[in-house]
C-alpha atoms as a printed R data frame, in Angstrom:
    type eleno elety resid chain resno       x       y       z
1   ATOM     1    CA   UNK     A     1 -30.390   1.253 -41.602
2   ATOM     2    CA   UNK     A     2 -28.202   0.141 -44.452
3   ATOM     3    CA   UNK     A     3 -26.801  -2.718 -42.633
4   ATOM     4    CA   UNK     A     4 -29.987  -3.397 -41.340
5   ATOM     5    CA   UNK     A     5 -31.681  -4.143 -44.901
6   ATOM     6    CA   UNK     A     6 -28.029  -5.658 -46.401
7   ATOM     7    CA   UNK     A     7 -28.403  -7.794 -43.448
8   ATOM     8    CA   UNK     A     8 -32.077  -8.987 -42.848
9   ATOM     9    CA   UNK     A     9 -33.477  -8.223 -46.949
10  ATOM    10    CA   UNK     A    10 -36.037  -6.544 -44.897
11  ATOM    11    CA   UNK     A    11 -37.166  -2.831 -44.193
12  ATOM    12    CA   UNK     A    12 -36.593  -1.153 -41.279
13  ATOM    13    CA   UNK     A    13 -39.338   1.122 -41.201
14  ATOM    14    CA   UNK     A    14 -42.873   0.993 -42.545
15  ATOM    15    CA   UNK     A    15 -44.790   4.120 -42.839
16  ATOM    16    CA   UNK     A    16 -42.591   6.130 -40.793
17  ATOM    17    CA   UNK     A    17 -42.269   3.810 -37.973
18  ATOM    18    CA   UNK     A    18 -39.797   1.291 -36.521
19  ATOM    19    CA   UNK     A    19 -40.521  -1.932 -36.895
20  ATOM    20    CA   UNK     A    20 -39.968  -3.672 -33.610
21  ATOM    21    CA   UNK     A    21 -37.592  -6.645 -35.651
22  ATOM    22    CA   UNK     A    22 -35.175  -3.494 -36.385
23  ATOM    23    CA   UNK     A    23 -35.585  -2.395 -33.037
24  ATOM    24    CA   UNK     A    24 -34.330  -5.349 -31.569
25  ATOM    25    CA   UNK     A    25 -31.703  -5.813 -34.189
26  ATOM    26    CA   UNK     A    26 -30.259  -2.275 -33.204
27  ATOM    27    CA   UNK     A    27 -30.297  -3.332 -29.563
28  ATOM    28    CA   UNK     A    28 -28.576  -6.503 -30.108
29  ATOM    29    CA   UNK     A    29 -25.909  -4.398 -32.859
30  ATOM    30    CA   UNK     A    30 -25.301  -1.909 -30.196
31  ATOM    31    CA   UNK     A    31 -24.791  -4.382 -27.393
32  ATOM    32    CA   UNK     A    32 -22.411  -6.731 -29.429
33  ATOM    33    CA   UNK     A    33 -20.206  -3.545 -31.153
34  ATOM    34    CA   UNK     A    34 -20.071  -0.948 -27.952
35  ATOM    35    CA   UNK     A    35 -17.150  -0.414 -26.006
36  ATOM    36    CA   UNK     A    36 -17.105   1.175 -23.298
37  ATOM    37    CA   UNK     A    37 -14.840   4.796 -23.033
38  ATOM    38    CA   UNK     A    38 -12.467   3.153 -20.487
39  ATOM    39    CA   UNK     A    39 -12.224   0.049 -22.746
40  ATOM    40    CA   UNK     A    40 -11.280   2.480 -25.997
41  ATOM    41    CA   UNK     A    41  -8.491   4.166 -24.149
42  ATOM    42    CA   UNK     A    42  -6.912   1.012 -22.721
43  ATOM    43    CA   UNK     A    43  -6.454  -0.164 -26.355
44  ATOM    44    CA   UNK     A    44  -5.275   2.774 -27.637
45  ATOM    45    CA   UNK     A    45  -2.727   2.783 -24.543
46  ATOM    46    CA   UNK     A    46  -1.879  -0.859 -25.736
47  ATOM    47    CA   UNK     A    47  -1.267   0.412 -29.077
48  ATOM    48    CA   UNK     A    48   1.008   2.569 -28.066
49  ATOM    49    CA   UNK     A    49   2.959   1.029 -25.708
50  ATOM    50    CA   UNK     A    50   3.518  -1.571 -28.728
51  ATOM    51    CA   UNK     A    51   4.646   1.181 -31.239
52  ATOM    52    CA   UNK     A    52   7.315   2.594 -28.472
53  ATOM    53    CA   UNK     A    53   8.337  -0.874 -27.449
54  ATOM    54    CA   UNK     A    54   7.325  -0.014 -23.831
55  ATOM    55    CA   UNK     A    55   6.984  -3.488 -22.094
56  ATOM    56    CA   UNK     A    56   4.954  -2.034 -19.356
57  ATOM    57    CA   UNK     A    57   1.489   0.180 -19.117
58  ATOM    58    CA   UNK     A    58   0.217   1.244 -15.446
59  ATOM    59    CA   UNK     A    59  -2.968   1.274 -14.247
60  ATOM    60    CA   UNK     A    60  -4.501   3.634 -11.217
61  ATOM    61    CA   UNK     A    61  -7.881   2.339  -9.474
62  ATOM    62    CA   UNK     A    62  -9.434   4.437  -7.164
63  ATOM    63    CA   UNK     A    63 -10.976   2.359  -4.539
64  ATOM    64    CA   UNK     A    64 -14.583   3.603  -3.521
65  ATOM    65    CA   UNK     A    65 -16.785   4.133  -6.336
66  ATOM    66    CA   UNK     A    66 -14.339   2.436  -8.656
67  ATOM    67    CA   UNK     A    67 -13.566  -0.981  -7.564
68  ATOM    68    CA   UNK     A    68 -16.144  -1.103  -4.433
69  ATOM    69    CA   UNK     A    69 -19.023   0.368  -3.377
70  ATOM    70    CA   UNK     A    70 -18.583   3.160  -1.420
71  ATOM    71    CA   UNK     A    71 -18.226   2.464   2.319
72  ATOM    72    CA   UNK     A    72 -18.044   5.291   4.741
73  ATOM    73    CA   UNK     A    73 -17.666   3.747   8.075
74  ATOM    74    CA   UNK     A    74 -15.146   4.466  10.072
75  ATOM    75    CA   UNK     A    75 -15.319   1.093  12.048
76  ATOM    76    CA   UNK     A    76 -15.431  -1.445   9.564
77  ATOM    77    CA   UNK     A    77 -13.760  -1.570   6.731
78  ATOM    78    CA   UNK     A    78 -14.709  -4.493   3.517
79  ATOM    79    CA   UNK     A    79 -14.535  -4.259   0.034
80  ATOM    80    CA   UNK     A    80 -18.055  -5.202  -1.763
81  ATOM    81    CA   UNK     A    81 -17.110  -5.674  -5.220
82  ATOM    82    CA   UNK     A    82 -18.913  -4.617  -7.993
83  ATOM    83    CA   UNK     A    83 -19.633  -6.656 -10.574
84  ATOM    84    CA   UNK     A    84 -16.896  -8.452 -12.357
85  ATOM    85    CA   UNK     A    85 -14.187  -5.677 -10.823
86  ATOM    86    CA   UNK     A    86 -12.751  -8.959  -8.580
87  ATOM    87    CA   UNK     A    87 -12.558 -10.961 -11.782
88  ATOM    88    CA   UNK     A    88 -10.918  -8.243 -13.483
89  ATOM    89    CA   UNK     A    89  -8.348  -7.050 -11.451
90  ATOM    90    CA   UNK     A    90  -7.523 -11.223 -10.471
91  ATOM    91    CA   UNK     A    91  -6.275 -11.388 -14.472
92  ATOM    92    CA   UNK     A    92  -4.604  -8.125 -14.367
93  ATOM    93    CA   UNK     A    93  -2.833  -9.037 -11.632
94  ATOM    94    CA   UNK     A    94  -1.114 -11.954 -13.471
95  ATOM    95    CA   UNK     A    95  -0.026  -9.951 -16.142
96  ATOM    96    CA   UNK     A    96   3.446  -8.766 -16.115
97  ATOM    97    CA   UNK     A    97   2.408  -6.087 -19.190
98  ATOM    98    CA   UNK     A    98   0.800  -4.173 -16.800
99  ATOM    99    CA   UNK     A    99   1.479  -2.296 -12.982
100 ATOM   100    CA   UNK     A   100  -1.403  -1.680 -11.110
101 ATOM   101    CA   UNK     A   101  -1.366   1.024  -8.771
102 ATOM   102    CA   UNK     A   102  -3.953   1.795  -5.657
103 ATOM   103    CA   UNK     A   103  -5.006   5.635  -5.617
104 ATOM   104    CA   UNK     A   104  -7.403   6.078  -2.990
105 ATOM   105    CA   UNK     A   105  -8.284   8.963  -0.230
106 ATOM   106    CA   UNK     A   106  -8.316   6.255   2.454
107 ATOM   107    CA   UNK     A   107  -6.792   6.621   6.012
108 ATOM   108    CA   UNK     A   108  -3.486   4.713   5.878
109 ATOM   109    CA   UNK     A   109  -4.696   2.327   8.699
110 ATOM   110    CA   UNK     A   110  -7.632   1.734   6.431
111 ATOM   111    CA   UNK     A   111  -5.533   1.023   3.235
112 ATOM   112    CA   UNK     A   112  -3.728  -1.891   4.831
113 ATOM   113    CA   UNK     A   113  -7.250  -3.325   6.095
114 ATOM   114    CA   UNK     A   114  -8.109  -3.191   1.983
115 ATOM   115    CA   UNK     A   115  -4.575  -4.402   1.145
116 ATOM   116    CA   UNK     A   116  -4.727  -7.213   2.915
117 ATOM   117    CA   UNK     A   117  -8.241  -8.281   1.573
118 ATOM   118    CA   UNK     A   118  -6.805  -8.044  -2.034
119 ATOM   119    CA   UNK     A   119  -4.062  -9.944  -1.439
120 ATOM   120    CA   UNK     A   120  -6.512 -12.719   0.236
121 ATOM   121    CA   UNK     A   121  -8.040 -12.775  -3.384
122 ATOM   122    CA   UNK     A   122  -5.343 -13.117  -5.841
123 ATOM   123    CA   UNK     A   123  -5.451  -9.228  -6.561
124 ATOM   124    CA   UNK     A   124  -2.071  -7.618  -5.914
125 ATOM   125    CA   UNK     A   125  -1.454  -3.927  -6.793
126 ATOM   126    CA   UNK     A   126   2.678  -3.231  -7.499
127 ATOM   127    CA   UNK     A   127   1.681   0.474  -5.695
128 ATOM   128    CA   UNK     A   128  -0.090   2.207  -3.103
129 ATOM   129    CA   UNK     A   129  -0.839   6.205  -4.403
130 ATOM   130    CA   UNK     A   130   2.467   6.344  -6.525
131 ATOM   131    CA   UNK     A   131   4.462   4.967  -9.105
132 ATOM   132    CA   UNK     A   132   8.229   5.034  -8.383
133 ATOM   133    CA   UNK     A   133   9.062   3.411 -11.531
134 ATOM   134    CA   UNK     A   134   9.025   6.491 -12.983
135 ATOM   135    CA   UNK     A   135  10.297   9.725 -11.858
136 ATOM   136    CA   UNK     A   136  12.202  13.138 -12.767
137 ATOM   137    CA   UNK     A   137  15.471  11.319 -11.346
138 ATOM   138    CA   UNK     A   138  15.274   8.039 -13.356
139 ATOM   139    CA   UNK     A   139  15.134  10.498 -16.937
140 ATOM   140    CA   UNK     A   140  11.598  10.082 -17.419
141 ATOM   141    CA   UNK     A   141   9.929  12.795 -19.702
142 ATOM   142    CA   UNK     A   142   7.849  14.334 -17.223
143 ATOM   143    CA   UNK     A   143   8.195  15.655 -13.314
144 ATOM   144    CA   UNK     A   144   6.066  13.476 -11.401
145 ATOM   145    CA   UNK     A   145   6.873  14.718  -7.818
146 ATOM   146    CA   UNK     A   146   3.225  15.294  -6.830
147 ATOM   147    CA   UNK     A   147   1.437  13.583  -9.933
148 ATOM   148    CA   UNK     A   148   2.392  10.038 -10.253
149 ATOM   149    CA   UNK     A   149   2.532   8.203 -14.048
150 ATOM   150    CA   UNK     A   150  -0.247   6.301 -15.131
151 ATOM   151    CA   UNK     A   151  -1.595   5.266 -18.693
152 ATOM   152    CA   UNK     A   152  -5.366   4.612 -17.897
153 ATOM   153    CA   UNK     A   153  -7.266   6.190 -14.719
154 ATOM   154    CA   UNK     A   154 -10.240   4.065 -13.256
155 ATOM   155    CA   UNK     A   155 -11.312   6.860 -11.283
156 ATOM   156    CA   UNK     A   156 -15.315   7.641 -10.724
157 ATOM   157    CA   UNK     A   157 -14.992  11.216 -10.413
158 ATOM   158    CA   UNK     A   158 -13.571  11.006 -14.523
159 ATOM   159    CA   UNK     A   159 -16.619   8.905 -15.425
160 ATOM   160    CA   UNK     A   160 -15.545   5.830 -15.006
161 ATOM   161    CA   UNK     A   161 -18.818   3.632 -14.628
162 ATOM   162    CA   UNK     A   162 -18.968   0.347 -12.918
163 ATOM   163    CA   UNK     A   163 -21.244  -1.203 -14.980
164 ATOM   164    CA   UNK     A   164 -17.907  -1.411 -17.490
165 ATOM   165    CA   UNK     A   165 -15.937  -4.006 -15.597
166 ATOM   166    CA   UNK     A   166 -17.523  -6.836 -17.226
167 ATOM   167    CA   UNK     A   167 -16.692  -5.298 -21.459
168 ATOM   168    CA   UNK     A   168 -13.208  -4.800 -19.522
169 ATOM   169    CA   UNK     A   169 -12.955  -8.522 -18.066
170 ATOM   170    CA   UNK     A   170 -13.759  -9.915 -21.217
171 ATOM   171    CA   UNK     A   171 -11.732  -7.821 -23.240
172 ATOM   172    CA   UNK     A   172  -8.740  -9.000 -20.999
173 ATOM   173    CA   UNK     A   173  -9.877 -12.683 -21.067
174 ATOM   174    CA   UNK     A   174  -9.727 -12.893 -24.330
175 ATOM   175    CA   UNK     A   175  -6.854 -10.224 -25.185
176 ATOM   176    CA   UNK     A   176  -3.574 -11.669 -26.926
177 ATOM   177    CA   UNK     A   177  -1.046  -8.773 -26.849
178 ATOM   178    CA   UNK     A   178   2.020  -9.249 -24.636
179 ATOM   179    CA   UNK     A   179   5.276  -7.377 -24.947
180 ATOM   180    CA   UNK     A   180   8.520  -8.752 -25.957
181 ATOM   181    CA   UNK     A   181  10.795  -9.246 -23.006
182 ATOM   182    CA   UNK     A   182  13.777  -6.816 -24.069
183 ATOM   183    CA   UNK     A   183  11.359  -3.963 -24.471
184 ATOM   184    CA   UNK     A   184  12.460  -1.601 -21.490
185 ATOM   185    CA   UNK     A   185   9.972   1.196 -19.301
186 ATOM   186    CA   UNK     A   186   9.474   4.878 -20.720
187 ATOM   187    CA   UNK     A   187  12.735   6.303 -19.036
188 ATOM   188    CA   UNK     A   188  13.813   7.569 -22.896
189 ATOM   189    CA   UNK     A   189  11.136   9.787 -24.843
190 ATOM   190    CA   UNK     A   190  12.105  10.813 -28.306
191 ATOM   191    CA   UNK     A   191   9.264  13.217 -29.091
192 ATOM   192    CA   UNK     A   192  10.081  16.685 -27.083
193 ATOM   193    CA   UNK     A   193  12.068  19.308 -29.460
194 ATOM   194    CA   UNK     A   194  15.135  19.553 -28.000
């Protein structure tokens, strides 16, 4: 409401009620200055890939639900994009920042169907339900024999809501951040008592 008056010189409410000028100003204010969950979490990943000097962050998509509506048929198999989720996944997949990993409870058969539609439109995920990069073996911090390593989940069943893609596609339109070449992956953590 503060803002509101600093803004405008006007008040927002007159006897007791909302006047439909603030009303709209709130809607616009909350439309221009909301980001989404996912959105939050990918910067905060950002920022802290920056602050280890970690020149890579991955990125798990589930497939149905996530990425495409859900399709259920045995038969035929097609991706049906949601909104902006082709878009987005086209710039991630030019970034070499970030590994984008497929996690999806598809039939195998079914997966390579899906595959080979992404690759027919520029989007091209490094891995297929795991991320070999890093593992127990290589010195990573973690054991990641049955859990694979990701930084941000775009998973459904977590929340993850569609209608986000298009905060998310501009966000990475418009995002300047890119790591500096000699940076290496997370094989070394620092932060475990020894």
């Amino acid at each position: 409401m503060k803002q509101y008056k600093k803004e405008t010189g006007k008040e927002p409410y007159i006897d007791g009620i909302a006047t439909v000028d603030y009303i709209q100003w709130l809607e616009s204010f909350v439309k221009n200055n909301y980001d989404p969950a996912i959105l939050k979490w990918i910067k905060t990943m950002f920022k802290h890939a920056k602050s280890k000097k970690w020149n890579e962050v991955y990125f798990t998509f589930d497939l149905h639900g996530t990425i495409s509506c859900p399709d259920y048929r045995k038969k035929v198999k097609k991706i049906q994009y949601y909104p902006y989720a082709k878009e987005t996944l086209q710039l991630l997949s030019k970034r070499k920042d970030i590994k984008m990993i497929l996690w999806s409870s598809s039939y195998p058969e079914e997966l390579e169907i899906y595959k080979k539609q992404f690759e027919k439109d520029d989007i091209f995920f490094d891995f297929v339900g795991q991320n070999p990069d890093i593992t127990d073996a290589k010195g990573a911090f973690g054991y990641y024999e049955h859990k694979h390593y990701f930084n941000v989940l775009f998973e459904d069943k977590t929340g993850f809501d569609p209608n986000d893609w298009y905060e998310i596609y501009k966000y990475f339109l418009n995002q300047k951040y890119r790591p500096i070449e000699k940076w290496t992956l997370k094989y070394k953590e620092d932060y475990h008592e020894k």
